[in-house]
C-alpha atoms as an extended CHARMM CRD file, in Angstrom:
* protein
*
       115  EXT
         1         1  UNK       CA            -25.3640000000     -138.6800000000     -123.4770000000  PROA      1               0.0000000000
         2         2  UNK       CA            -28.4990000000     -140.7440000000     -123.8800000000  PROA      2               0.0000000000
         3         3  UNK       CA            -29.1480000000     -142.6000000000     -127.0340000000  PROA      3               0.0000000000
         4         4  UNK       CA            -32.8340000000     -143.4290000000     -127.9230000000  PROA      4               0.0000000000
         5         5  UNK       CA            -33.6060000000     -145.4900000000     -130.5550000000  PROA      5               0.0000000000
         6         6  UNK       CA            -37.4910000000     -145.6630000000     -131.7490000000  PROA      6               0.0000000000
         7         7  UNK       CA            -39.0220000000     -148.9900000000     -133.6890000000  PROA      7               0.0000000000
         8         8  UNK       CA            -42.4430000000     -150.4290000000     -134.2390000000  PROA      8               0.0000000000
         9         9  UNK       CA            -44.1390000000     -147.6350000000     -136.2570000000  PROA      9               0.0000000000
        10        10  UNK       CA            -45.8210000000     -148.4120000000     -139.6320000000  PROA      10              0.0000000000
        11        11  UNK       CA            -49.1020000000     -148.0620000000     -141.5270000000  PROA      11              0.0000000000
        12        12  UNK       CA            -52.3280000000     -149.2860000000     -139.7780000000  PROA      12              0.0000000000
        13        13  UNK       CA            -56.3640000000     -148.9780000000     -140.5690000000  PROA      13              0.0000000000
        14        14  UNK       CA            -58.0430000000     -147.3730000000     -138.0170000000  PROA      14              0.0000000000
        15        15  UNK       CA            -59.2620000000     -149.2480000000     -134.7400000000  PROA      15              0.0000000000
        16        16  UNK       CA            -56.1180000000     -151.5300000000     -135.5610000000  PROA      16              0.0000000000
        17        17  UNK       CA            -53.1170000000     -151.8490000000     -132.9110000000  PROA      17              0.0000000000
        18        18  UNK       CA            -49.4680000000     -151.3340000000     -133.1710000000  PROA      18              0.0000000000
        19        19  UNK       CA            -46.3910000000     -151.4730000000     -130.4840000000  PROA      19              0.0000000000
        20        20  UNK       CA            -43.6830000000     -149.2060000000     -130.3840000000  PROA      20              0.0000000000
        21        21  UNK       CA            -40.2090000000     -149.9010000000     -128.4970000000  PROA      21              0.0000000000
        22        22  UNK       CA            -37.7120000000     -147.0520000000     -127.3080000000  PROA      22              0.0000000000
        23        23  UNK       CA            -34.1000000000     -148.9620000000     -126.7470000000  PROA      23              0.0000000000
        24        24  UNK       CA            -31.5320000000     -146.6930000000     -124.5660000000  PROA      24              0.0000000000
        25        25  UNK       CA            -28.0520000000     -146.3500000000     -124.7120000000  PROA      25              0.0000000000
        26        26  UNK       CA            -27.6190000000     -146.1060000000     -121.2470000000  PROA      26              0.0000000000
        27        27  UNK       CA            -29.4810000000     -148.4420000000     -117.9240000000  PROA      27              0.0000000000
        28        28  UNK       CA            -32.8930000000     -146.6290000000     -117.6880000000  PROA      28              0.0000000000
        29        29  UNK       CA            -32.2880000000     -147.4350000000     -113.6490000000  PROA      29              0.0000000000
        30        30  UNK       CA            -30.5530000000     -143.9600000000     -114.0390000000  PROA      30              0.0000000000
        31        31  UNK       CA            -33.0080000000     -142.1470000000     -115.9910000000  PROA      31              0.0000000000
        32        32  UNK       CA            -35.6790000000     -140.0970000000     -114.0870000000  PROA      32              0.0000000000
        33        33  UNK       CA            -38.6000000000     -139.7940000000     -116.3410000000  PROA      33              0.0000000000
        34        34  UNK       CA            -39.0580000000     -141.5850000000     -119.8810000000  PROA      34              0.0000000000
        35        35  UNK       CA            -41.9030000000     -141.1450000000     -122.1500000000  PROA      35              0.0000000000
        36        36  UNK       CA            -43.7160000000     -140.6550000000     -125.4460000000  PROA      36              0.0000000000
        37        37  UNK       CA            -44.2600000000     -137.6040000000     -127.4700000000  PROA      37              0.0000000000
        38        38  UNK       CA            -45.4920000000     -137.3180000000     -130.6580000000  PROA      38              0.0000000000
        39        39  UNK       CA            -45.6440000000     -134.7400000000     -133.2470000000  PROA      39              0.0000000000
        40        40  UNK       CA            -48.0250000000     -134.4430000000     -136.7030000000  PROA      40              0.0000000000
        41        41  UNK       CA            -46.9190000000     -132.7020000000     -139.5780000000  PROA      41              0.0000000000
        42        42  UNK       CA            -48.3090000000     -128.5830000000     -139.0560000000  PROA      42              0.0000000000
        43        43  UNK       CA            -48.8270000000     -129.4680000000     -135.3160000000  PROA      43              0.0000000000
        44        44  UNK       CA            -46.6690000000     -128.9070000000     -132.1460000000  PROA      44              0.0000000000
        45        45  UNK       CA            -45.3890000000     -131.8250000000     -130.8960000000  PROA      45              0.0000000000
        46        46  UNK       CA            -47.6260000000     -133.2690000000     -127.8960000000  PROA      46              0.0000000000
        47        47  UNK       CA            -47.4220000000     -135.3530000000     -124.9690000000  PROA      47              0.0000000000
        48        48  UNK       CA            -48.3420000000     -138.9070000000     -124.7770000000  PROA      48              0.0000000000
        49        49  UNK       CA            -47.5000000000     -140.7460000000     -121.6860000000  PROA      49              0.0000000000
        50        50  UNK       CA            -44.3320000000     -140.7110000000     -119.3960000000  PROA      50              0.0000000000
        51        51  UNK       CA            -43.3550000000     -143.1990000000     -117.3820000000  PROA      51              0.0000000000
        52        52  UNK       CA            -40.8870000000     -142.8620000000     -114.1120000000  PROA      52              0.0000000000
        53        53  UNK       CA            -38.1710000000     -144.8340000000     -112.7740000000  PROA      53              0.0000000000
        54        54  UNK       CA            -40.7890000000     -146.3370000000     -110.1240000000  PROA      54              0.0000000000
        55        55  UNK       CA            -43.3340000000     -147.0940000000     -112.8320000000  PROA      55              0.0000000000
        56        56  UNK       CA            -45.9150000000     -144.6710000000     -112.5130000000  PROA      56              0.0000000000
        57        57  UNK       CA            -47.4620000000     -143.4390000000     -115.5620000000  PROA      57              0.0000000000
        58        58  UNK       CA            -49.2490000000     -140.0600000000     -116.6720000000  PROA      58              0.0000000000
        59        59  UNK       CA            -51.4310000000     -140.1110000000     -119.8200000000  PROA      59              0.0000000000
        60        60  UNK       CA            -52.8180000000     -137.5120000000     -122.5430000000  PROA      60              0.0000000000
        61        61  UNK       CA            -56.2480000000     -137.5070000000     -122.0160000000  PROA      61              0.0000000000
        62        62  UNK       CA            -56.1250000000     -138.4980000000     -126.2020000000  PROA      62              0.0000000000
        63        63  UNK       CA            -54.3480000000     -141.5190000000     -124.9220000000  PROA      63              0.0000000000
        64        64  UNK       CA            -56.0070000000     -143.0080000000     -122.0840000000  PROA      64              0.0000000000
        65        65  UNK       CA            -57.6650000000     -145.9470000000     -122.2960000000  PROA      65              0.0000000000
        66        66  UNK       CA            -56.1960000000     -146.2060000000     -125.6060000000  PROA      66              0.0000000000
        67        67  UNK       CA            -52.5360000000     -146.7160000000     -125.2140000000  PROA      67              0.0000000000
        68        68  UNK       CA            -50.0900000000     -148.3490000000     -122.4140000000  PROA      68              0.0000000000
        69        69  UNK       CA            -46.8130000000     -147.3650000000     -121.8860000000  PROA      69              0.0000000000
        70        70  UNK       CA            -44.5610000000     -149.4280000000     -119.9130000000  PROA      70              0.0000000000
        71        71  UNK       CA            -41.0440000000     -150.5060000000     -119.3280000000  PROA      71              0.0000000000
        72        72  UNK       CA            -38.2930000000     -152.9660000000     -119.0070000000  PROA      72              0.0000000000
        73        73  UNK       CA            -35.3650000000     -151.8990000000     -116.8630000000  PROA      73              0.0000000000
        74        74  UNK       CA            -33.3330000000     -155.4060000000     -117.8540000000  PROA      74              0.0000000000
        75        75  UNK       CA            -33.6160000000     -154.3760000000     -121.6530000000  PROA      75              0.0000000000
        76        76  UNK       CA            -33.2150000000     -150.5050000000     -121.4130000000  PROA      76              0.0000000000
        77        77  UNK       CA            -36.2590000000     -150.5090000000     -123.4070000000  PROA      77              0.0000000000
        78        78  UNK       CA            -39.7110000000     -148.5970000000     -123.1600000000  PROA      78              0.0000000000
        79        79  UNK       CA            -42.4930000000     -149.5720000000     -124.8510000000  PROA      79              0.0000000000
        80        80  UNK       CA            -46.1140000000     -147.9240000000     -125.9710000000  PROA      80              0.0000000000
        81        81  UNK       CA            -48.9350000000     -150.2160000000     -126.6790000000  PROA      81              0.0000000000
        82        82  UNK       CA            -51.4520000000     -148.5880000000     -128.7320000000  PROA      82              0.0000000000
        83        83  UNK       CA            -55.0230000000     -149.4890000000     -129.2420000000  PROA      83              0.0000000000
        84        84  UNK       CA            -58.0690000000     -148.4600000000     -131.0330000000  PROA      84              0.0000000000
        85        85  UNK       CA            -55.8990000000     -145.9440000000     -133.1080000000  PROA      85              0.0000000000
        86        86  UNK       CA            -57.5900000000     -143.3770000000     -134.9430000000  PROA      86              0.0000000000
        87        87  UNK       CA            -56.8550000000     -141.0380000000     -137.8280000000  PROA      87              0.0000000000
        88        88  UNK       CA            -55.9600000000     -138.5800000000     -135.6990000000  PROA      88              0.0000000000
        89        89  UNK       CA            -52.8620000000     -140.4310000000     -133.9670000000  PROA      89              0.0000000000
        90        90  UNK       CA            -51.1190000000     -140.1320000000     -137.1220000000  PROA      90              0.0000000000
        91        91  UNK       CA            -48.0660000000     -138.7580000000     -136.0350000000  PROA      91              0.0000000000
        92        92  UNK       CA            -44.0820000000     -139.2670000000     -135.8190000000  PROA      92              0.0000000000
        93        93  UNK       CA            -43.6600000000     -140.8520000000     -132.3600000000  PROA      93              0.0000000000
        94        94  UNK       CA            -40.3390000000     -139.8700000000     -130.4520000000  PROA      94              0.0000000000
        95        95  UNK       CA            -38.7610000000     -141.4360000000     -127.6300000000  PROA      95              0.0000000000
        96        96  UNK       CA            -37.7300000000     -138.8910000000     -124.6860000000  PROA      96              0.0000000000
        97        97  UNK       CA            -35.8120000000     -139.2240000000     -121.8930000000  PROA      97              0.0000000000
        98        98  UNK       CA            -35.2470000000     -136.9990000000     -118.7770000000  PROA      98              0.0000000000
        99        99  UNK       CA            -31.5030000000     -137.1980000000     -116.3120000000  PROA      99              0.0000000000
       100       100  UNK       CA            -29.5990000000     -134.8630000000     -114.8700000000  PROA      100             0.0000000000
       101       101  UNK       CA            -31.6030000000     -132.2780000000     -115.5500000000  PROA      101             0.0000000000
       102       102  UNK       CA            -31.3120000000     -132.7660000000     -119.2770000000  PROA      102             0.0000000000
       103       103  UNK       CA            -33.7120000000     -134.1680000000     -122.0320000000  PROA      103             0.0000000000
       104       104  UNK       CA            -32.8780000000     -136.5050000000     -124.5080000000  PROA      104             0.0000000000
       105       105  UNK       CA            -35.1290000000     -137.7230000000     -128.0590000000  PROA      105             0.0000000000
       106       106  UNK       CA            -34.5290000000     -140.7760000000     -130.2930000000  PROA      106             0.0000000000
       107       107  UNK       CA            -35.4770000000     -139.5800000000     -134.1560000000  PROA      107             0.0000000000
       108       108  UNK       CA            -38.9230000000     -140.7830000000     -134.2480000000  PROA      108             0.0000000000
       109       109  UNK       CA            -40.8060000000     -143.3810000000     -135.9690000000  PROA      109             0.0000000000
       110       110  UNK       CA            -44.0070000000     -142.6630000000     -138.3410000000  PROA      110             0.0000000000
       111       111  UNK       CA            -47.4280000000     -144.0850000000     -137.4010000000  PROA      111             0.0000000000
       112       112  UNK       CA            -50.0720000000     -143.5500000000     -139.8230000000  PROA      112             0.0000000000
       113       113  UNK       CA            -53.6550000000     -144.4600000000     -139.0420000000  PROA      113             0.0000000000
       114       114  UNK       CA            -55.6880000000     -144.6960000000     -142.5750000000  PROA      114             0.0000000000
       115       115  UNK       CA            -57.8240000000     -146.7490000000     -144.3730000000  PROA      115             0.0000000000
């Protein structure tokens, strides 16, 4: 089993920045497909950005241009940059993993985008 563990999220006025980290349990060298959902309270929760073993990326269309995600296979950590955040990105941010056919979720972190 994969552990995920989310940090970084907080309260920020809009057009500010924040960074969240993802540390795994396990060497991210054997996980497929890591990545970034995030859910707001009443709403489904939503894509963000994956990321792949290789390092290509996919982006919501909400997030690009916006928000980086990256990652560091020494640390077993991901990372999402986030810029220019909005009202709208206020949302609990989870961590997700894909190996072995099977998906994995840390338990979130809160980002809230108000004035």
């Amino acid at each position: 089993q994969v552990q995920l563990v989310e940090s970084g999220g907080g309260l920020v006025q809009p057009g500010g920045s924040l960074r969240l980290s993802c540390a795994a349990s396990e060497n991210i060298l054997s996980i497929n497909v890591m990545g970034w959902y995030r859910q707001a309270p009443g709403k489904q929760r939503e894509l963000v950005a994956t990321i792949s073993r290789d390092g290509y990326t996919n982006y919501a269309d909400s997030a690009k241009g916006r928000f980086t995600v990256s990652r560091d296979n020494s640390k077993n950590a991901m990372y999402l940059q986030m810029y220019g955040l909005k009202p709208e990105d206020t949302a609990v941010y989870y961590c997700y993993a894909y190996r072995w056919g099977n998906n994995y979720w840390g338990q979130g972190t809160q980002v809230t985008v108000s004035s």
